[in-house]
C-alpha positions, -999 to +999 in steps of 0.1 A: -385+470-591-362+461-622-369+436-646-335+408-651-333+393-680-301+374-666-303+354-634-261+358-627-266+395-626-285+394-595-270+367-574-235+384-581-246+414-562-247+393-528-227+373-508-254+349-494-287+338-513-319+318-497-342+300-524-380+293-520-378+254-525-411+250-548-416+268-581-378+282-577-358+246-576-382+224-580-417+223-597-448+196-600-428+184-632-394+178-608-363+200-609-368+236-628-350+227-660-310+238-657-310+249-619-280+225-613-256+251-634-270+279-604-257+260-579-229+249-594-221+286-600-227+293-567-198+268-554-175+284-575-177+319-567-178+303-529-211+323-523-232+305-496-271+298-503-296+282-476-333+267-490-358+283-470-391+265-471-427+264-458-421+224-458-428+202-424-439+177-442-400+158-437-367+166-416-338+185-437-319+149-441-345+137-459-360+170-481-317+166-489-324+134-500-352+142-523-329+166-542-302+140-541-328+113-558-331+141-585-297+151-592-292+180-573-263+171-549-257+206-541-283+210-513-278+192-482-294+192-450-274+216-439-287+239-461-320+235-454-341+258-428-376+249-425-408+255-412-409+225-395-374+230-375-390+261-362-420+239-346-397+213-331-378+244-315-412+257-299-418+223-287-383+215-269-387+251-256-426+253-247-446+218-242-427+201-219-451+166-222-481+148-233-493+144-266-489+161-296-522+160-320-510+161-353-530+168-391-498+152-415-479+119-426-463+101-401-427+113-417-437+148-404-449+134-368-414+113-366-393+144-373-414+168-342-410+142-321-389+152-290-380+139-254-408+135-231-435+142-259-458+117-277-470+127-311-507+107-325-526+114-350-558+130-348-576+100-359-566+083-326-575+106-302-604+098-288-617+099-252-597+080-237-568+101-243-577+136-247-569+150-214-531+143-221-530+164-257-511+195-246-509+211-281-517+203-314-498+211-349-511+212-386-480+194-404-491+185-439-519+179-462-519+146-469-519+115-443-555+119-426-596+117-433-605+150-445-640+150-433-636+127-400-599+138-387-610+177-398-647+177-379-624+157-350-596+187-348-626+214-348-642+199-315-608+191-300-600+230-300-637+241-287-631+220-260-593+225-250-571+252-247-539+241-259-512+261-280-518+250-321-491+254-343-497+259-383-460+247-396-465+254-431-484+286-437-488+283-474-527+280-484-525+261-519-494+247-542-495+241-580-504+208-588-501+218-630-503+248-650-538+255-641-545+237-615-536+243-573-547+221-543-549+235-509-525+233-486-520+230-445-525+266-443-555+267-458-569+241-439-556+257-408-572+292-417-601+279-421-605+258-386-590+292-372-621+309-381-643+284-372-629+272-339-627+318-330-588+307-317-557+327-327-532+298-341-496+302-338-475+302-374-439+294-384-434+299-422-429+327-445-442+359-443-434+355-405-399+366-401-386+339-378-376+319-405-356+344-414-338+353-384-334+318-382-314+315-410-297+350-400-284+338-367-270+302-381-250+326-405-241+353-382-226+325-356-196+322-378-194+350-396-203+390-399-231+395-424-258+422-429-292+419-443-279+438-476-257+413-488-288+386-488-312+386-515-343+362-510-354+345-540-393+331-545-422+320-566-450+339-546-454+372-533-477+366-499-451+346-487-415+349-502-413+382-514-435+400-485-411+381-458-377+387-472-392+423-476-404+425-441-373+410-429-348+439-451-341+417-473-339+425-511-361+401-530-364+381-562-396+371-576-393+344-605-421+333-629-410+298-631-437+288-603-468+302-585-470+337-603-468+331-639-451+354-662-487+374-675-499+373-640-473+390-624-480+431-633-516+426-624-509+403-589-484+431-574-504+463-583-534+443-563-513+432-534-488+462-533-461+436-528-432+449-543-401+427-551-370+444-564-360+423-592-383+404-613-369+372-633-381+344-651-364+321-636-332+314-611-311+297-636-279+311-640-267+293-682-237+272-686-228+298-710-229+322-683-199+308-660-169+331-674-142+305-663 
Protein backbone atom coordinates (compact mmCIF):
# COMPACT_ATOMS: atom_id res chain seq x y z
CA UNK A 1 0.00 0.00 0.00
CA UNK A 2 1.76 3.31 -1.15
CA UNK A 3 0.72 6.58 -0.42
CA UNK A 4 0.37 9.06 -4.06
CA UNK A 5 0.57 12.32 -3.66
CA UNK A 6 -0.02 12.67 -7.62
CA UNK A 7 -3.14 11.20 -9.17
CA UNK A 8 -1.23 11.02 -12.98
CA UNK A 9 1.40 8.72 -11.51
CA UNK A 10 -0.98 6.00 -10.95
CA UNK A 11 -3.36 6.08 -13.88
CA UNK A 12 -0.11 6.18 -16.13
CA UNK A 13 0.72 2.76 -14.99
CA UNK A 14 -2.40 1.17 -16.86
CA UNK A 15 -3.94 0.96 -19.92
CA UNK A 16 -7.63 0.82 -18.78
CA UNK A 17 -9.17 2.58 -15.54
CA UNK A 18 -12.90 1.96 -13.95
CA UNK A 19 -13.98 4.91 -11.49
CA UNK A 20 -16.49 4.41 -8.53
CA UNK A 21 -19.12 7.06 -9.65
CA UNK A 22 -19.90 8.70 -6.07
CA UNK A 23 -17.28 10.28 -3.85
CA UNK A 24 -14.62 9.63 -6.88
CA UNK A 25 -16.44 11.95 -9.80
CA UNK A 26 -19.09 13.22 -8.23
CA UNK A 27 -19.96 14.11 -4.57
CA UNK A 28 -23.29 15.46 -2.55
CA UNK A 29 -21.83 19.08 -3.54
CA UNK A 30 -21.81 17.94 -7.56
CA UNK A 31 -18.74 17.15 -9.55
CA UNK A 32 -15.35 16.59 -7.40
CA UNK A 33 -13.69 19.93 -8.02
CA UNK A 34 -11.16 19.59 -11.25
CA UNK A 35 -12.06 15.91 -12.29
CA UNK A 36 -12.83 17.23 -15.97
CA UNK A 37 -8.77 17.71 -16.47
CA UNK A 38 -8.69 13.56 -15.47
CA UNK A 39 -10.66 12.83 -18.15
CA UNK A 40 -9.54 15.06 -20.37
CA UNK A 41 -6.04 13.47 -19.70
CA UNK A 42 -7.30 10.38 -20.18
CA UNK A 43 -8.43 11.16 -24.00
CA UNK A 44 -5.20 12.20 -24.77
CA UNK A 45 -3.05 9.54 -23.76
CA UNK A 46 -6.06 7.35 -25.58
CA UNK A 47 -6.37 5.28 -22.31
CA UNK A 48 -9.87 3.83 -22.01
CA UNK A 49 -11.94 4.26 -18.53
CA UNK A 50 -15.47 2.69 -17.82
CA UNK A 51 -17.68 4.18 -14.51
CA UNK A 52 -18.48 1.26 -12.57
CA UNK A 53 -21.35 1.90 -10.15
CA UNK A 54 -23.69 0.39 -7.60
CA UNK A 55 -26.52 2.74 -9.30
CA UNK A 56 -30.03 1.13 -10.60
CA UNK A 57 -31.65 3.89 -9.75
CA UNK A 58 -31.45 5.15 -13.98
CA UNK A 59 -30.31 3.42 -17.37
CA UNK A 60 -26.64 4.46 -18.55
CA UNK A 61 -28.26 7.15 -21.19
CA UNK A 62 -29.54 8.91 -18.64
CA UNK A 63 -26.73 8.61 -15.49
CA UNK A 64 -24.64 10.05 -19.10
CA UNK A 65 -26.95 12.72 -19.07
CA UNK A 66 -26.56 13.63 -15.48
CA UNK A 67 -22.83 14.19 -16.06
CA UNK A 68 -23.63 15.93 -19.30
CA UNK A 69 -26.06 18.55 -17.18
CA UNK A 70 -22.82 19.07 -15.07
CA UNK A 71 -20.16 19.53 -17.44
CA UNK A 72 -18.64 16.44 -17.76
CA UNK A 73 -19.09 15.37 -21.45
CA UNK A 74 -16.45 12.80 -21.20
CA UNK A 75 -18.69 9.96 -19.84
CA UNK A 76 -21.19 8.59 -21.98
CA UNK A 77 -23.45 5.77 -21.75
CA UNK A 78 -21.19 3.75 -23.20
CA UNK A 79 -19.02 4.05 -20.52
CA UNK A 80 -21.20 3.19 -17.99
CA UNK A 81 -21.57 -0.44 -16.39
CA UNK A 82 -24.01 -0.65 -13.70
CA UNK A 83 -25.64 -2.57 -11.19
CA UNK A 84 -28.71 -2.25 -12.65
CA UNK A 85 -27.65 -3.57 -16.35
CA UNK A 86 -26.59 -6.64 -14.43
CA UNK A 87 -30.41 -7.13 -13.09
CA UNK A 88 -32.07 -6.53 -16.45
CA UNK A 89 -29.51 -9.30 -17.73
CA UNK A 90 -30.88 -11.86 -14.97
CA UNK A 91 -34.31 -10.92 -15.89
CA UNK A 92 -34.06 -11.43 -19.88
CA UNK A 93 -32.13 -14.60 -18.95
CA UNK A 94 -34.16 -16.04 -15.78
CA UNK A 95 -37.98 -14.68 -15.21
CA UNK A 96 -39.48 -15.31 -18.28
CA UNK A 97 -43.09 -13.43 -17.14
CA UNK A 98 -45.35 -11.94 -14.69
CA UNK A 99 -44.71 -9.16 -12.56
CA UNK A 100 -41.81 -7.71 -11.26
CA UNK A 101 -42.32 -6.11 -7.54
CA UNK A 102 -40.15 -3.35 -7.36
CA UNK A 103 -38.84 -0.96 -3.96
CA UNK A 104 -37.48 2.35 -6.35
CA UNK A 105 -38.57 5.40 -8.60
CA UNK A 106 -40.38 4.67 -11.56
CA UNK A 107 -37.09 5.69 -13.73
CA UNK A 108 -35.41 2.52 -12.27
CA UNK A 109 -38.75 0.25 -12.96
CA UNK A 110 -38.80 1.77 -16.73
CA UNK A 111 -35.20 0.84 -17.38
CA UNK A 112 -35.77 -3.32 -15.90
CA UNK A 113 -38.52 -3.48 -17.88
CA UNK A 114 -38.17 -6.19 -20.55
CA UNK A 115 -40.40 -8.23 -23.05
CA UNK A 116 -43.05 -10.27 -21.53
CA UNK A 117 -42.48 -8.77 -17.90
CA UNK A 118 -44.59 -6.24 -16.00
CA UNK A 119 -42.81 -4.26 -13.45
CA UNK A 120 -45.48 -2.49 -10.24
CA UNK A 121 -44.62 -1.07 -7.47
CA UNK A 122 -44.93 -2.63 -4.21
CA UNK A 123 -47.54 -0.27 -3.11
CA UNK A 124 -49.90 -1.82 -5.82
CA UNK A 125 -49.67 -5.24 -5.21
CA UNK A 126 -52.24 -6.32 -3.37
CA UNK A 127 -54.47 -9.45 -3.54
CA UNK A 128 -55.69 -9.33 -6.47
CA UNK A 129 -52.42 -9.65 -8.11
CA UNK A 130 -50.06 -11.42 -6.13
CA UNK A 131 -50.15 -14.80 -7.58
CA UNK A 132 -48.49 -13.27 -10.90
CA UNK A 133 -45.26 -11.53 -9.04
CA UNK A 134 -42.58 -13.98 -10.11
CA UNK A 135 -39.58 -12.01 -8.55
CA UNK A 136 -39.07 -8.98 -6.81
CA UNK A 137 -36.04 -6.35 -7.00
CA UNK A 138 -34.81 -3.64 -4.40
CA UNK A 139 -33.96 -0.67 -7.03
CA UNK A 140 -33.52 2.55 -5.09
CA UNK A 141 -34.20 4.31 -1.95
CA UNK A 142 -36.37 6.80 -2.70
CA UNK A 143 -39.95 6.42 -4.64
CA UNK A 144 -42.06 4.34 -1.99
CA UNK A 145 -43.85 4.43 1.85
CA UNK A 146 -41.12 3.39 4.13
CA UNK A 147 -43.32 1.92 6.65
CA UNK A 148 -46.39 0.65 4.43
CA UNK A 149 -44.43 -0.54 1.10
CA UNK A 150 -41.51 -2.04 3.63
CA UNK A 151 -44.06 -4.06 6.15
CA UNK A 152 -45.81 -4.92 2.43
CA UNK A 153 -42.40 -6.42 0.85
CA UNK A 154 -41.66 -8.42 4.27
CA UNK A 155 -45.11 -10.37 4.05
CA UNK A 156 -44.85 -10.71 0.29
CA UNK A 157 -41.49 -12.86 0.70
CA UNK A 158 -42.91 -14.99 3.83
CA UNK A 159 -45.51 -15.88 1.65
CA UNK A 160 -43.86 -16.50 -1.84
CA UNK A 161 -40.93 -18.02 -3.04
CA UNK A 162 -39.72 -15.90 -5.81
CA UNK A 163 -36.03 -14.98 -6.75
CA UNK A 164 -35.23 -11.11 -5.05
CA UNK A 165 -32.70 -9.20 -6.48
CA UNK A 166 -30.73 -6.29 -4.37
CA UNK A 167 -29.32 -4.05 -7.47
CA UNK A 168 -27.45 -1.72 -5.56
CA UNK A 169 -25.59 -3.32 -2.62
CA UNK A 170 -24.32 -0.18 -1.08
CA UNK A 171 -25.86 0.21 2.66
CA UNK A 172 -25.63 4.18 3.14
CA UNK A 173 -24.27 7.23 0.89
CA UNK A 174 -23.01 10.63 2.22
CA UNK A 175 -25.53 13.06 2.32
CA UNK A 176 -22.72 15.88 3.90
CA UNK A 177 -19.60 15.77 5.64
CA UNK A 178 -21.05 14.14 8.65
CA UNK A 179 -24.02 13.00 7.73
CA UNK A 180 -25.02 9.37 5.60
CA UNK A 181 -28.54 8.09 4.79
CA UNK A 182 -29.19 4.48 4.12
CA UNK A 183 -29.24 3.04 1.10
CA UNK A 184 -31.14 0.01 -0.91
CA UNK A 185 -28.74 -2.26 0.50
CA UNK A 186 -29.28 -1.52 3.75
CA UNK A 187 -32.83 -1.84 3.47
CA UNK A 188 -32.43 -5.03 1.69
CA UNK A 189 -30.14 -6.54 4.50
CA UNK A 190 -32.29 -5.88 6.76
CA UNK A 191 -35.60 -7.56 5.28
CA UNK A 192 -33.03 -10.43 4.44
CA UNK A 193 -32.69 -11.14 7.98
CA UNK A 194 -36.07 -10.71 8.79
CA UNK A 195 -37.85 -12.48 6.05
CA UNK A 196 -34.67 -15.83 6.87
CA UNK A 197 -34.28 -15.66 2.73
CA UNK A 198 -30.91 -15.57 0.92
CA UNK A 199 -31.35 -12.49 -1.62
CA UNK A 200 -29.47 -12.38 -4.77
CA UNK A 201 -26.86 -9.23 -5.23
CA UNK A 202 -25.37 -7.45 -8.37
CA UNK A 203 -23.02 -4.65 -7.22
CA UNK A 204 -19.61 -4.28 -5.96
CA UNK A 205 -17.80 -6.41 -3.89
CA UNK A 206 -19.57 -9.16 -6.10
CA UNK A 207 -17.28 -9.71 -8.97
CA UNK A 208 -19.75 -9.76 -11.80
CA UNK A 209 -19.67 -6.32 -12.32
CA UNK A 210 -16.40 -6.70 -12.93
CA UNK A 211 -16.27 -9.45 -15.40
CA UNK A 212 -18.84 -7.51 -16.84
CA UNK A 213 -16.80 -4.82 -17.62
CA UNK A 214 -13.87 -7.37 -18.42
CA UNK A 215 -15.69 -9.21 -21.23
CA UNK A 216 -17.12 -5.77 -22.99
CA UNK A 217 -13.25 -4.94 -23.14
CA UNK A 218 -11.87 -8.17 -23.98
CA UNK A 219 -14.53 -8.46 -27.08
CA UNK A 220 -12.38 -6.19 -29.01
CA UNK A 221 -9.29 -6.27 -27.68
CA UNK A 222 -6.53 -8.47 -25.56
CA UNK A 223 -6.31 -7.07 -21.96
CA UNK A 224 -5.25 -8.64 -18.56
CA UNK A 225 -6.39 -7.76 -15.21
CA UNK A 226 -2.83 -6.05 -14.52
CA UNK A 227 -3.24 -3.31 -16.77
CA UNK A 228 -6.64 -2.14 -14.94
CA UNK A 229 -6.55 -0.32 -11.83
CA UNK A 230 -10.02 0.16 -10.02
CA UNK A 231 -10.38 3.42 -8.43
CA UNK A 232 -13.03 4.11 -5.24
CA UNK A 233 -14.25 5.99 -2.26
CA UNK A 234 -15.01 2.92 0.00
CA UNK A 235 -13.27 -0.13 0.89
CA UNK A 236 -16.34 -2.83 1.46
CA UNK A 237 -17.20 -2.28 -1.89
CA UNK A 238 -14.67 -0.74 -4.35
CA UNK A 239 -11.55 -1.62 -3.09
CA UNK A 240 -12.45 -5.28 -1.64
CA UNK A 241 -14.07 -6.03 -5.41
CA UNK A 242 -11.38 -4.77 -7.61
CA UNK A 243 -9.16 -6.78 -5.09
CA UNK A 244 -11.18 -9.86 -5.23
CA UNK A 245 -11.41 -9.50 -8.87
CA UNK A 246 -7.08 -9.11 -9.38
CA UNK A 247 -7.38 -5.94 -9.86
CA UNK A 248 -4.96 -3.29 -8.43
CA UNK A 249 -6.96 -0.67 -6.52
CA UNK A 250 -7.11 3.01 -5.59
CA UNK A 251 -8.67 4.27 -2.62
CA UNK A 252 -9.32 8.23 -2.72
CA UNK A 253 -10.30 10.36 0.36
CA UNK A 254 -12.45 12.68 -1.66
CA UNK A 255 -15.66 10.59 -0.59
CA UNK A 256 -16.86 7.94 1.93
CA UNK A 257 -13.44 7.34 3.78
CA UNK A 258 -12.17 10.60 4.78
CA UNK A 259 -8.57 11.41 4.85
CA UNK A 260 -8.13 10.80 9.11
CA UNK A 261 -10.32 7.87 8.78
CA UNK A 262 -8.61 5.95 6.48
CA UNK A 263 -5.36 4.25 8.67
CA UNK A 264 -7.78 3.31 11.33
CA UNK A 265 -10.85 1.86 8.69
CA UNK A 266 -8.32 -0.52 6.84
CA UNK A 267 -6.36 -1.93 9.91
CA UNK A 268 -10.16 -2.82 11.15
CA UNK A 269 -11.39 -4.24 7.94
CA UNK A 270 -8.01 -5.65 6.63
CA UNK A 271 -9.02 -4.23 3.30
CA UNK A 272 -5.98 -3.38 1.63
CA UNK A 273 -5.88 -1.04 -1.39
CA UNK A 274 -2.54 -0.54 -3.18
CA UNK A 275 -2.39 3.04 -3.60
CA UNK A 276 -3.95 5.56 -1.45
CA UNK A 277 -4.79 9.19 -2.87
CA UNK A 278 -6.67 12.11 -2.01
CA UNK A 279 -8.32 12.39 -4.76
CA UNK A 280 -8.52 11.24 -8.78
CA UNK A 281 -7.76 14.50 -10.16
CA UNK A 282 -4.96 14.50 -12.37
CA UNK A 283 -3.89 19.09 -12.41
CA UNK A 284 -3.87 21.02 -15.57
CA UNK A 285 -0.42 21.64 -14.65
CA UNK A 286 0.17 18.05 -14.88
CA UNK A 287 -0.55 17.43 -18.77
CA UNK A 288 3.16 17.68 -20.22
CA UNK A 289 1.90 18.66 -23.77
Amino acid sequence: MKRIENFKSIIDKYEIIFFDAFGVIKTYQGLVPGIENTFAYLAAQKKEYYIVTNDASRSPVQLAESYHKQGLTAVTADRIVSSGMLTKEYLDLKVPDGIVAYLGTPESSHYIETSGLNTLPMSRINSSNIDKVSAMIFLDDEGFDWCDDLNKTVNLLRKKTIPVIVANTDHAYPLSVNDVSIAIGGIAAMIENIVGKKFIRFGKPDSQMFMFAYDLIREYRPISKKEIVMVGDTLQTDILGGNKFGLDTVLVLSGNTLPGDADTRITATGIMPTYICENAVVQSGEFGF
